[in-house]
N, C-alpha and C positions, 0 to 999 in steps of 0.2 A: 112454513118450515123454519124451524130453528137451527143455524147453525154454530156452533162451540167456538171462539177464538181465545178461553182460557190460556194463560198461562201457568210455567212454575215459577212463583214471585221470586223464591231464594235463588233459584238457578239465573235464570232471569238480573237478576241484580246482580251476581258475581261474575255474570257475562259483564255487565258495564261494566263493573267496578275492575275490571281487568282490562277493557278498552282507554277509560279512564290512565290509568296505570300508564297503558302502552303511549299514550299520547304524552302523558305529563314525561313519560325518559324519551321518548323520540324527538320532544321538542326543546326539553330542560328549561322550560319554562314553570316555573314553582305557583304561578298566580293566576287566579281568572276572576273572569267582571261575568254576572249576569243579571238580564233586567228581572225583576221581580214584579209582578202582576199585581202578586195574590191570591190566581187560578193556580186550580190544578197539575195544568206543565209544568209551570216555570220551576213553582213548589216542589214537585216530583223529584225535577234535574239538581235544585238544592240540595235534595237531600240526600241525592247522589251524590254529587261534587263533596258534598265536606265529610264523605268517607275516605277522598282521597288525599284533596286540599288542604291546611294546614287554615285555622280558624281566621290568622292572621293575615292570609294569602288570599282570603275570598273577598271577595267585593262587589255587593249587592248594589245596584242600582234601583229604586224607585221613580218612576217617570209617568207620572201621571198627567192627562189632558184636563179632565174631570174632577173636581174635586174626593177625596177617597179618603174613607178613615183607614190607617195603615197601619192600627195599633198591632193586629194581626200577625202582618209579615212584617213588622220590626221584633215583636216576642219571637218568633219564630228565630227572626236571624241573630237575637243578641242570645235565646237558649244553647245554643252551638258556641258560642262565642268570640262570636263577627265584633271587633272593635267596633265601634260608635262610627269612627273616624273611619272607617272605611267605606261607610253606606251613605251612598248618596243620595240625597230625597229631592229632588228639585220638579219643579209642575214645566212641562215642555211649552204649557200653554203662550207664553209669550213669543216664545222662536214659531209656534205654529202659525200664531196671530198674523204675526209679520210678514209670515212669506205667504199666509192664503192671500192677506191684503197685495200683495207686489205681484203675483203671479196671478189675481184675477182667478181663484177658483171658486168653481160653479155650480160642485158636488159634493153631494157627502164621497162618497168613494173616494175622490179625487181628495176631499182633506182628510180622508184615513187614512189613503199610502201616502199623507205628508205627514202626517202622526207618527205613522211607526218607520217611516224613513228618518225622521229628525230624531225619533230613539235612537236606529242604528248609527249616528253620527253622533250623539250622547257615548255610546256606548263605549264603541271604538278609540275614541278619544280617552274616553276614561282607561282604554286598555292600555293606548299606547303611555298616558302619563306615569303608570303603576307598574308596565311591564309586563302584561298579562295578556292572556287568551280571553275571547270572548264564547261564551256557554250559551249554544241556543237551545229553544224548548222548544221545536217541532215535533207535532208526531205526524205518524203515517200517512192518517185519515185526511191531515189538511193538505198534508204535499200531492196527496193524489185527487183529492179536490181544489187543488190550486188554491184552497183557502190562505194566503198568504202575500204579501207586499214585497215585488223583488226588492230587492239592495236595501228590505226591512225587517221584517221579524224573520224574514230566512235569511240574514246576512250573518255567519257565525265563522268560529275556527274549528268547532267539537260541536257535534251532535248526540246527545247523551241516551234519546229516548225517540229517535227519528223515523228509527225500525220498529216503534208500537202503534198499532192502532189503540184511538182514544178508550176505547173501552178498555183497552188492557194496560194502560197508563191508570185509567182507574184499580183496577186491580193492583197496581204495584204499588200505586199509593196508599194504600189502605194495607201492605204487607208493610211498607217504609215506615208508617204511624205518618200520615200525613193529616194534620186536623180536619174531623167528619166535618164540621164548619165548610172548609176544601172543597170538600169532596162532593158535596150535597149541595152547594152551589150551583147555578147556570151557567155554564162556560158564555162569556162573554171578550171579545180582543177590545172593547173599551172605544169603540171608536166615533161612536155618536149616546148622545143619550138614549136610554131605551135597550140599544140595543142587546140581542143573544146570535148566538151560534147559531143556534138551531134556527130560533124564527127567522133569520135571514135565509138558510138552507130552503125552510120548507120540509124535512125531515128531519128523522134523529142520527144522533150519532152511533145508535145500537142498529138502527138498521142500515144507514152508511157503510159502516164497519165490515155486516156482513155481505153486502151487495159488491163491495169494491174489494175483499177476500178475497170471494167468488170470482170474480171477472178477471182481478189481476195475479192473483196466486194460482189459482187453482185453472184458471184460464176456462173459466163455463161461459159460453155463450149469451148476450144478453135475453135471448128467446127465452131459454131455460131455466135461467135468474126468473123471469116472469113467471115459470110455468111453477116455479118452486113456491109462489105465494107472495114475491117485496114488489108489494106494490108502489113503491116509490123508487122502481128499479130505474125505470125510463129518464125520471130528473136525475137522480146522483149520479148515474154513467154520463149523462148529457152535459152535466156541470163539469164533472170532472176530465172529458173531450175537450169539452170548451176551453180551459185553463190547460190543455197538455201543453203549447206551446211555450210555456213557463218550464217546464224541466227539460225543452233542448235548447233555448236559447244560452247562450249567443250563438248564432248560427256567422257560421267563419270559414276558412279556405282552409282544405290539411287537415 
């Protein structure tokens, strides 16, 4: 069974771009830093943000582990026209080096949430020197599959695209003009060589999308999920069980 989680991209987008709006007068803060991938999110939330932000106010961060040709997302952010001097292009891989060496780490996992922890400390840093908000690019699909690094790639001030599931982050990018290049890509967080999204899931993100719809929107049963045909119902609810413990923590008194 095929379930629909289209959206309307213009509606859709003038919903942010007025959350946008509300954030930039409730905080009077004129400036934001966001990390830039490459992928699909980060891209998406860019070309959000400098509907609102003033070319000069934005301030892209590049933070690569990996070596990465970036000519990409620097065309991208000088077509908008991001000063030069505002984008930061620095490789994290020296700061990661050092502390897997000091801390004795013994996983990949474990030096992925030190990857995208030491962005989040790139990032912030760059916020506070500029004066700025930091822009995350979550969507939906990962927060509720805990696909995520706390105090890392979910460490933000604005969440632009938080309340999309991945496939319909695809959809809006492709309303935005996000290059098919983008779009047609392998979602990959960059965290070891090799790696994707998906092949670490073991499913996609189009049947993700709608299995965790279904369970969490629409509140179906996971028997029924089964009985409807996703047959990779069993692991994505299991994953995304596994990792709930991430969206009540800190658990605290009061």
């Amino acid at each position: 069974m095929k379930i629909s989680l289209s959206i309307k991209p213009e509606y859709e987008t003038k919903k942010i771009i007025g959350f946008l709006k509300k954030v930039k007068r409730k905080t009077g803060i004129e400036k934001v830093v966001i990390g830039m991938s490459g992928g699909i999110d980060s891209t998406t939330a860019f070309y959000l943000l400098k509907e609102i932000y003033s070319p000069e106010n934005i301030y892209p961060a590049i933070l690569n582990f990996y070596p990465k040709d970036n000519n990409l997302i620097k065309k991208i952010i000088g077509e908008v026209g991001v000063p030069k001097t505002n984008v930061l292009d620095i490789s994290i891989k020296p700061m990661v080096d050092e502390l897997e060496k000091r801390l004795l780490i013994d996983s990949k996992v474990r030096k992925g949430n030190l990857m995208a922890r030491t962005r989040m400390i790139v990032l912030f840093d760059l916020a506070k020197k500029v004066g700025g908000l930091v822009s995350g690019t979550e969507n939906k699909t990962e927060k509720l599959l805990g696909y995520y690094t706390r105090f890392g790639d979910s460490a933000s001030d604005l969440e632009p695209i938080s309340h999309l599931y991945k496939t319909q982050v695809y959809e809006l990018a492709k309303y935005l003009g996000v290059p098919n290049e983008i779009i047609k890509a392998q979602p990959t967080a960059g965290l070891w060589a090799g790696q994707t999204d998906e092949k670490e899931f073991g499913f996609t993100y189009k049947e993700a999308d709608q299995v965790l719809y279904l369970h969490y929107d629409k509140k179906v049963n996971l028997e029924k999920i089964k009985r409807m045909g996703f047959k990779k119902a069993d692991k994505i609810i299991k994953r995304s069980l596994s990792n709930r413990f991430k969206l009540l923590v800190p658990y605290k008194l009061g």
